[in-house]
N, C-alpha and C positions, 0 to 999 in steps of 0.2 A: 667541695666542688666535685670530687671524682665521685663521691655516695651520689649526688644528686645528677650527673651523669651515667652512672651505674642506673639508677631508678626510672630515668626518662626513656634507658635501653630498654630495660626489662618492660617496661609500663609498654611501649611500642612495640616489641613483642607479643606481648599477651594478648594488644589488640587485633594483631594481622594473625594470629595462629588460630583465635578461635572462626574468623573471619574464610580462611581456608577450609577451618576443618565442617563450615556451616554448608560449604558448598553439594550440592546432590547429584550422586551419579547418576547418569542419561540413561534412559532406559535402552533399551534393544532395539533397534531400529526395523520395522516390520518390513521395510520398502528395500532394506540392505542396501542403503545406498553406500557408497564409498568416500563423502563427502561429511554423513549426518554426525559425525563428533566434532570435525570442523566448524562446521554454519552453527554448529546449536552452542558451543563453547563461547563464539564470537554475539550470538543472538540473545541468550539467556546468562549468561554469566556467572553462571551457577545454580542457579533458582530452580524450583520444582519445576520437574517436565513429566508431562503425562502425555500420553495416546489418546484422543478423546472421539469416539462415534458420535458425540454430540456437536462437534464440527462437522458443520456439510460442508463439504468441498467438490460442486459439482465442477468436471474439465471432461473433454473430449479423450479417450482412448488414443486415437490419434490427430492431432493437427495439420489440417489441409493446408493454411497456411503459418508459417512458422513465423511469420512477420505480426498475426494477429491470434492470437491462443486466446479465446473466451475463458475466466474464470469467475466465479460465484461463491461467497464465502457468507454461510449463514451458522452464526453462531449464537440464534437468540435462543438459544434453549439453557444455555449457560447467564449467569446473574453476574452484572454488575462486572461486565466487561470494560477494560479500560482503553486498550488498545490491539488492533490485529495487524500482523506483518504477514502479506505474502510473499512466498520465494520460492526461487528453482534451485534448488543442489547445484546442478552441472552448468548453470549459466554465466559467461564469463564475468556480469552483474547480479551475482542471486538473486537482491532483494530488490523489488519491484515496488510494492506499496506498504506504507506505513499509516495507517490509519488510527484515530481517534476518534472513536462517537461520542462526543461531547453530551450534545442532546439528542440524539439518535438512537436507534436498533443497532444494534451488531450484525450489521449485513453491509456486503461491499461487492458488486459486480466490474468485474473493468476486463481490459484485454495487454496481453503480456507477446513480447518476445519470446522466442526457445532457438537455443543454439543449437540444441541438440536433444538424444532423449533424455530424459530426464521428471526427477521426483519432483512436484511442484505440489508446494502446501501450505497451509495457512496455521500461524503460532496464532493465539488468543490470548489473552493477560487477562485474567481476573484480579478483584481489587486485594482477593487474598495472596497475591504475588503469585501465585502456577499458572506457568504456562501449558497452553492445553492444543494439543498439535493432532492435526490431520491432512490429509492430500492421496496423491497416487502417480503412477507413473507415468508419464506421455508420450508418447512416439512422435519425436518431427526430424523432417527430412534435414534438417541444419541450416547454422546461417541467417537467424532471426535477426542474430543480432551483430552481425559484422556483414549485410549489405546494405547498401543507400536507402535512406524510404523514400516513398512513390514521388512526393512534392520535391525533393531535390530530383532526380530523374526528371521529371518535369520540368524543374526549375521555377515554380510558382510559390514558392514556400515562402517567401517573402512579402507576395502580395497578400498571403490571408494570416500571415501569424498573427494567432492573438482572438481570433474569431471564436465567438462562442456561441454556442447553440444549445437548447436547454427545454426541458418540460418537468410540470409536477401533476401527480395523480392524487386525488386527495381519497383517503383511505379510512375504513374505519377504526383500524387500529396502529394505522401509518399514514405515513405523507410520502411517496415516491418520487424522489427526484433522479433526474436522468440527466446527464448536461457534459458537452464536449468543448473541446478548445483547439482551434488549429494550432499544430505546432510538430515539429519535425521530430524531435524527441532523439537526436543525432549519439550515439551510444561512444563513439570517439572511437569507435573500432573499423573507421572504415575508413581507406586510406582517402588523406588530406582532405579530411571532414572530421573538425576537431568536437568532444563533446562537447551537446549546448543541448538539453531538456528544462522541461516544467521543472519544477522543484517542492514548492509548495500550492496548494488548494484549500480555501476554507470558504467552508457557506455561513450566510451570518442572518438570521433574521433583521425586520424592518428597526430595528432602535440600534443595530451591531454589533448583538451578543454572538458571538461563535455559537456553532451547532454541530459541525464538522470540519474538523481537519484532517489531509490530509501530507505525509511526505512522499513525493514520488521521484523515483530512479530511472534511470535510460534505458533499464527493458521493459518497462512500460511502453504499449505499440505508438506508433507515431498517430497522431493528433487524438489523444487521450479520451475516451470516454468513461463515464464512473457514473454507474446506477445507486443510489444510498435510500434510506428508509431512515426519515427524520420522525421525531417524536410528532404525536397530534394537537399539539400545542404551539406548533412552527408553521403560524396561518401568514396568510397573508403573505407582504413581498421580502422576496429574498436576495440575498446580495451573494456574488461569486467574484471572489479579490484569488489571484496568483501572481508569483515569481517565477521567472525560471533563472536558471544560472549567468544569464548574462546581464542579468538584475533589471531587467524590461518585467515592468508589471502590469496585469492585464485585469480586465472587471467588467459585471456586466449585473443587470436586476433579471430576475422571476419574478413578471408581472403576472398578479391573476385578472384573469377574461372573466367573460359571463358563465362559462364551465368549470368543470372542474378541472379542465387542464391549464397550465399556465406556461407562458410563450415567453420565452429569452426575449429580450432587442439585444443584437450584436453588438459586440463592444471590441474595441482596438486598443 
């Protein structure tokens, strides 16, 4: 009994030691942020990390307003992408979007919160496990993401959660879809306004195979928008199913017209 406890130790051993030692140090962070051993420990877990110029990561220098920061992450130049995360270093919620293109391009446009300034960038997964990292610095004035959004100030956010609106471009080497969701997108950071966001987003072609998913977090701007570039083989009608955290789930079709663009009907 004690040899065969002696063996079950060692044998678990062996397997966590090599386990540690497969882990790969971070490379040098260009942006020197004060955060990037932090977020990248907790995001990659060890796994190869590289700097890649073949992530575009186009953002604004500076953001006008800090409630709504455009970003664009195109990483079709890299193969056989699996999934992309974007995040802010310095924001009291880093990570913003988690995306999978199923059947899709590796391209993802949307709009983010910024507390402050901060290094905002987009990780890519290849199917070879490396993650392949790009962004840059932005300037915003503060507070993206601990004041009310406009529909609570308002007080109308009730009457339209859940609204979606939506278009497709049919392309020749993509399908652009573009499509929004009312929804406050409340970060919990604002006094006695507890969190309550989107949470998940998937497009599904007309028979209900997935095409894209998405996970999305409270610094994602209030009533969500998400540009995506589906495969050319994603005709015809599409379906938008989400959750948010208060487990209200919302849906809607991409019907196609006589054009090549294709017009949401709202969905509650």
């Amino acid at each position: 009994m004690i040899r065969s406890l002696l063996s079950l130790a060692l044998g678990a051993s062996a397997l966590a030691t090599p386990a540690a030692a497969l882990a790969e140090p971070l490379p040098a962070d260009p942006l020197g942020s004060p955060m990037w051993e932090y977020h990248a420990g907790k995001l990659f877990a060890g796994a190869p990390v590289v700097f890649d110029p073949r992530v575009m990561v186009a953002l604004p220098m500076l953001t006008e307003n800090q409630h709504v920061m455009p970003v664009t992450v195109d990483a079709r130049a890299l193969n056989e992408v699996k999934r992309i995360v974007i995040f802010a270093d310095l924001n009291p919620i880093p990570v913003a979007v988690e995306y999978t293109p199923l059947a899709a391009h590796a391209f993802i446009a949307t709009r983010i919160k910024l507390d402050q300034r901060t290094p905002v960038r987009a990780a890519v997964l290849t199917a070879d496990g490396v993650w392949h990292v790009a962004g840059g610095w932005v300037d915003a004035a503060g507070g993206g993401c601990s004041a009310p959004p406009v529909s609570r100030v308002r007080g109308d956010w009730a009457d339209h959660l859940g609204e979606l609106r939506g278009a497709v471009w049919q392309g020749a080497d993509a399908i652009r879809v573009r499509m929004s969701l009312r929804h406050p997108m409340d970060t919990g950071l604002v006094e006695n306004i507890p969190a309550y966001n989107l949470e998940q987003l998937t497009v599904s072609d007309a028979h209900g195979t997935p095409l894209a998913r998405l996970v999305v977090h409270g610094s994602v701007s209030e009533d969500p928008v998400f540009t995506l570039m589906l495969a050319p083989a994603a005709k015809g009608e599409l379906a938008v199913s989400g959750r948010d955290t208060g487990g209200l789930e919302f849906g809607g079709r991409l019907l196609p017209t006589s054009g090549t663009r294709i017009a949401a009907a709202v969905a509650r």
